[in-house]
C-alpha positions as a printed Julia matrix, in Angstrom:
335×3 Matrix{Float64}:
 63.39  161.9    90.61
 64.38  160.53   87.22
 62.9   160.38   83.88
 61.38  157.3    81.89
 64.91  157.17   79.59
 68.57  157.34   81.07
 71.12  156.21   83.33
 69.29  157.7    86.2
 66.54  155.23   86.16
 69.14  152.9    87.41
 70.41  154.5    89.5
 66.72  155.26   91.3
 66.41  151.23   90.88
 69.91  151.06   93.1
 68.99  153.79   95.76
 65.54  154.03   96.36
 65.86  157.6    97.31
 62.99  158.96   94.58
 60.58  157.84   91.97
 61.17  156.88   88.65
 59.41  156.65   85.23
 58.11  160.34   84.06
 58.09  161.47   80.85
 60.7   164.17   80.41
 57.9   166.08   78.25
 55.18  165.64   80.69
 55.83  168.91   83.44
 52.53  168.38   85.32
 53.23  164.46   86.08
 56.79  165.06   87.52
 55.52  168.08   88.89
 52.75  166.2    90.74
 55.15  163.3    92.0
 57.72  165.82   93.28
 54.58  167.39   95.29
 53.9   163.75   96.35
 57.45  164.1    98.04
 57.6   167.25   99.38
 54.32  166.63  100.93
 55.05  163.72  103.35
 58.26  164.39  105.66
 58.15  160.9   106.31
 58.5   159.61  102.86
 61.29  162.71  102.46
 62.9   161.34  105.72
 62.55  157.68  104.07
 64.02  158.76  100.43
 66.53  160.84  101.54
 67.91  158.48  103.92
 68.14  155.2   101.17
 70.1   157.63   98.85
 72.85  158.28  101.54
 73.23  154.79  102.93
 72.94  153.32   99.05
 75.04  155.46   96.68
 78.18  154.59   99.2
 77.24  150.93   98.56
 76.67  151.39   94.58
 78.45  154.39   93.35
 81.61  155.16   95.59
 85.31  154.02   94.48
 85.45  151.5    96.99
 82.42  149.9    95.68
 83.32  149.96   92.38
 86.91  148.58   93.55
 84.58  145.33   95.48
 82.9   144.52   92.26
 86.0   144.81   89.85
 87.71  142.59   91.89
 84.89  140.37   92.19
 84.74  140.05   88.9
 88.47  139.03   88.45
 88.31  136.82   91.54
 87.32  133.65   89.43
 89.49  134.22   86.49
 92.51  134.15   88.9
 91.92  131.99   91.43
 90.28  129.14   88.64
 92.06  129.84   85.31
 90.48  128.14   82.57
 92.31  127.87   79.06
 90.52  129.57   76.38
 89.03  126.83   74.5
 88.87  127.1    70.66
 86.84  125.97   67.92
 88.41  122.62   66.19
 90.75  123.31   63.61
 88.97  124.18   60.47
 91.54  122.21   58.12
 89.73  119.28   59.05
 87.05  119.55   57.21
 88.09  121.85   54.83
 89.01  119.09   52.69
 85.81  117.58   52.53
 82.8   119.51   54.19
 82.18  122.19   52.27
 78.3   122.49   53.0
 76.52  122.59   55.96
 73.03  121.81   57.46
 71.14  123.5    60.59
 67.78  122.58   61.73
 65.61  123.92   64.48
 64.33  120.86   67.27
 60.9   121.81   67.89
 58.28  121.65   64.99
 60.59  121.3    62.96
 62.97  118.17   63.46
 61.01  116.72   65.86
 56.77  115.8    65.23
 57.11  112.94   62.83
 58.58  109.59   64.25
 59.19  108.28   60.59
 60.68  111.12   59.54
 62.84  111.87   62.02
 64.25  108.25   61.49
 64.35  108.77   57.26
 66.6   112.35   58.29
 68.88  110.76   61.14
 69.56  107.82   58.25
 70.54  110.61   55.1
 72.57  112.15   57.74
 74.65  109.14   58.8
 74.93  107.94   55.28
 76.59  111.34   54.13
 78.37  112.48   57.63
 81.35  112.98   55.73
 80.15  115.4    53.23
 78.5   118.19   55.33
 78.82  119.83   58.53
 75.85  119.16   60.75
 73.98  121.5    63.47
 71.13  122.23   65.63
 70.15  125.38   66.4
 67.46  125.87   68.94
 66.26  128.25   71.99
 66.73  124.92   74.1
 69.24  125.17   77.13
 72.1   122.52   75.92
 70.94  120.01   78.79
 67.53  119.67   76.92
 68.9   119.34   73.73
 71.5   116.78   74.72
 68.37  114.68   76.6
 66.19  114.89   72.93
 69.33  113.63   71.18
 69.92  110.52   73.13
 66.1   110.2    73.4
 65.56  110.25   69.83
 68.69  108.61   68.95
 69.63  111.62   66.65
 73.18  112.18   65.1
 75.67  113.83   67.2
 76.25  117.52   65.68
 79.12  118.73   64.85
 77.74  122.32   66.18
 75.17  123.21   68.69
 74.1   126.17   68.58
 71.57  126.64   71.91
 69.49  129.07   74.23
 68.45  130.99   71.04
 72.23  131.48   69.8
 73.7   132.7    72.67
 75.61  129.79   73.57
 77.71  127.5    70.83
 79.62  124.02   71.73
 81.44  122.1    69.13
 82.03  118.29   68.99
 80.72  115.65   71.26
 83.12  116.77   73.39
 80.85  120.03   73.99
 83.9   122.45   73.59
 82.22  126.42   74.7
 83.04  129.15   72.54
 84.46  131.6    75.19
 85.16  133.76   72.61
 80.98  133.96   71.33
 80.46  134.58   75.14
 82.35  137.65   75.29
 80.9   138.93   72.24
 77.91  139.19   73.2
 78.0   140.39   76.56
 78.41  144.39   75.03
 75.97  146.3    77.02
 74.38  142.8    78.15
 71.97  144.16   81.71
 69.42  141.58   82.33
 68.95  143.07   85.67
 67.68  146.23   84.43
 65.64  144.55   81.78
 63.88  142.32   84.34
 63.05  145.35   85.89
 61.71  147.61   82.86
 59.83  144.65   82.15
 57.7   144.42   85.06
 55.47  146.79   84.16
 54.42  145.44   80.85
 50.94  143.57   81.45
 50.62  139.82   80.08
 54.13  138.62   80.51
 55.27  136.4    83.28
 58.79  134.79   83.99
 59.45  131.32   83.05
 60.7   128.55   85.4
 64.4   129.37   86.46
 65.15  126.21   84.28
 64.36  128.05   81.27
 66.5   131.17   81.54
 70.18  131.12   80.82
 73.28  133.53   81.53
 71.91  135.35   78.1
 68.59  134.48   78.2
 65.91  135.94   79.79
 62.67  134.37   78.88
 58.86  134.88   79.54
 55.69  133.46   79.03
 52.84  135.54   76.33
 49.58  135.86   77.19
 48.62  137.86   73.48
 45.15  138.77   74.91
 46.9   141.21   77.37
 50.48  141.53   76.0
 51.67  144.24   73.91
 52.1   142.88   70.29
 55.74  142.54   69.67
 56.65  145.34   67.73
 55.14  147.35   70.55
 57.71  145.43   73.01
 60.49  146.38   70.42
 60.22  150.15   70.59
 59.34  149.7    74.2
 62.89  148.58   75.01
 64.71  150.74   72.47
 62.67  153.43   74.37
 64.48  152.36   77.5
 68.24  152.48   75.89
 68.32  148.55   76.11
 69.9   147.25   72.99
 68.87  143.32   72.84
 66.97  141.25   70.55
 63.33  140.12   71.65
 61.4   136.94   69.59
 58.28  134.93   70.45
 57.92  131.79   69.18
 54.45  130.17   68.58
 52.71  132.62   70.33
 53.33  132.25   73.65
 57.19  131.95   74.06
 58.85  135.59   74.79
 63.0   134.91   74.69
 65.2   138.45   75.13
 68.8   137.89   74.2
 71.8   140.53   73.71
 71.82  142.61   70.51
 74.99  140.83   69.19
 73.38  137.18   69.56
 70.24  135.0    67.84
 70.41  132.3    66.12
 70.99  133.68   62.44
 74.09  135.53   63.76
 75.07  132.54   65.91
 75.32  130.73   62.57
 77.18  132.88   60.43
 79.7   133.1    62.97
 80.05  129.08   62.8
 80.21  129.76   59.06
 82.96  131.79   59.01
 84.87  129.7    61.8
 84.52  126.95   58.95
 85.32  128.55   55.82
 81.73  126.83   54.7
 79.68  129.84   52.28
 76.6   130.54   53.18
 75.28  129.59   49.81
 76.3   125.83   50.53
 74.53  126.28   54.19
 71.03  125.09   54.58
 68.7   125.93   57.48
 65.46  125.08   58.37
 62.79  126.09   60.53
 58.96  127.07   61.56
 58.79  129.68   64.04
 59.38  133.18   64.66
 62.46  132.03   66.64
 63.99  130.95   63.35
 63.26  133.73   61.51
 66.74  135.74   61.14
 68.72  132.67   59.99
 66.72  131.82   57.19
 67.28  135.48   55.73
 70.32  136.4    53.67
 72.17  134.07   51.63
 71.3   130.39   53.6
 69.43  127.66   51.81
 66.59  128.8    53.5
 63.72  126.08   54.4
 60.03  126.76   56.18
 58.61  123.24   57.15
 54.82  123.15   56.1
 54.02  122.96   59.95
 55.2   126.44   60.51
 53.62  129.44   62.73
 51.87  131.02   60.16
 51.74  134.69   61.54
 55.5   134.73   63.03
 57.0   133.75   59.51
 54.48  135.53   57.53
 57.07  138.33   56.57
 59.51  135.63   54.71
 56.29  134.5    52.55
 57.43  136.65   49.74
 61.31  135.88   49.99
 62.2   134.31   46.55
 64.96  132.72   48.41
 63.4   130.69   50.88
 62.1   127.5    49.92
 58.27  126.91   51.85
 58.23  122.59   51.74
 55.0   120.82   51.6
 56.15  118.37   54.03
 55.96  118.51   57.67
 58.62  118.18   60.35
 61.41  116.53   59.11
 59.94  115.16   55.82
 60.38  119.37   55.09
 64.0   118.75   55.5
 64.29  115.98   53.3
 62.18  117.89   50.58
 64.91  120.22   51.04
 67.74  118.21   50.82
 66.25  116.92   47.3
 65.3   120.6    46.2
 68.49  122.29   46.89
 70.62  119.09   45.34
 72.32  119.41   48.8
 74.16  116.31   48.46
């Protein structure tokens, strides 16, 4: 049997040869389910034998030898150049500011806004760098655009910052990819996860390589912060956010949107002082902190951005939707 915290948990999860998820401080409980075992030859017969057909197929050399070359097999029989950012010189010269706005709630929800913002941003293209960054897989995002007949971005930043394209030529950062895959197991955390009550998985369309997402029912869910030190509990170091109540999105430790966009930052020279962001969920919460122009439509989830109401440096706009952005815009003397 295993304890609640550990690398034996998975490896229970791969075998099946003994339960999982005691306390390590309660002796009676594991006590009781090692009784449980003992107990029933059968159900020793059944254990025993999953452990020695299953830790050849997991946890011997020759396994590990299948997967690593697995692993390698596409890299080497479909080499792909590593595809990098443009080259920051060209805009250097004249984009020295940037803009990032969330889609939903924020730039989208007001028709005549949405066509006053998409006009300021054509008229001054050449002055700013322009992004989106949402929890949107990119083929959603790229279906509002046309749809709404909104700018091309320079940036997209998408599926809650753990995937970045530049251009309308949709370059990947490779590079972003591999950063954030440290200690990335959405296998395991599927699993942990089943046992917390109110959650249930999304449509397939809806998750993402780094993206595991869930629907929140807050009459039987855990509140968040619960979720939080649930995970950490488990040794899983990722990043969990709901947005308006009823959108759960897990992502690696090393990605979300706020540190999707400093990283675009940097790749561009552009301080985050001259970088404004807006938003109105809880999604958007870490990349209106720190040093951004930091903008809260009047629209916004109350309760999930409730903890930024006393931030000096975030500007809350009386406008909705995009009219928030162009309050902005005229606040901040962006332009």
């Amino acid at each position: 049997m295993a304890t609640e915290n550990g690398g034996p948990v998975d490896i229970i999860g791969n075998c099946h040869n003994g339960p999982a998820g005691g306390s390590p401080t309660a002796a009676r409980t594991s006590l009781r389910l090692i009784y449980s075992i003992l107990e029933k030859p059968r159900r020793w017969d059944e254990l025993s034998g999953n452990g020695l057909s299953n830790i050849a197929r997991f946890y011997s050399w020759e396994a590990h030898a299948k997967a690593y070359l697995s692993m390698l097999q596409p890299v080497v029989s479909k080499p792909k150049p590593l595809v990098q950012p443009p080259a920051t010189h060209q805009f250097s010269s004249y984009r020295n500011r940037a803009l990032f706005t969330a889609i939903d709630n924020t730039l989208l929800g007001d028709t005549e806004a949405l066509e006053q913002f998409a006009k300021v941003v054509r008229t001054h293209r050449r002055q700013f760098l322009f992004g989106i960054a949402t929890g949107r897989r990119l083929d959603s995002v790229l279906t509002i655009l046309k749809r709404y007949n909104i700018p091309t971005p320079d940036v997209l930043i998408t599926s809650l910052g753990t995937e970045i394209y530049y251009t309308s030529e949709l370059f990947a950062d490779i590079a972003w990819s591999h950063h954030i895959d440290h200690s990335w197991t959405p296998q395991v955390l599927r699993r942990v996860l089943e046992s917390l009550p109110g959650l249930s998985p999304q449509p397939k369309n809806e998750q993402s390589r780094f993206k595991v997402s869930y629907y929140y029912d807050a009459e039987l869910a855990p509140p968040l912060e619960d979720i939080h030190a649930f995970l950490r509990q488990q040794e899983l170091s990722v990043n969990a956010t709901l947005s308006f109540g009823q959108y759960l999105d897990i992502v690696p430790a090393r990605a979300s949107k706020g540190q999707a966009l400093r990283y675009v930052a940097n790749q561009y020279n552009i301080p985050l002082e001259r970088t404004l962001v807006t938003g109105g969920s809880g999604g958007d919460a870490d990349m209106l902190r720190g040093n951004t122009l930091g903008v809260v439509v009047s629209n916004r989830h109350q309760e999930e951005l409730s903890n930024l109401s006393e931030n000096e440096q975030i500007y809350f706009a009386n406008g909705a939707h995009a009219w928030g952005i162009l309050e902005a815009i005229r606040h901040y003397g962006f332009f």
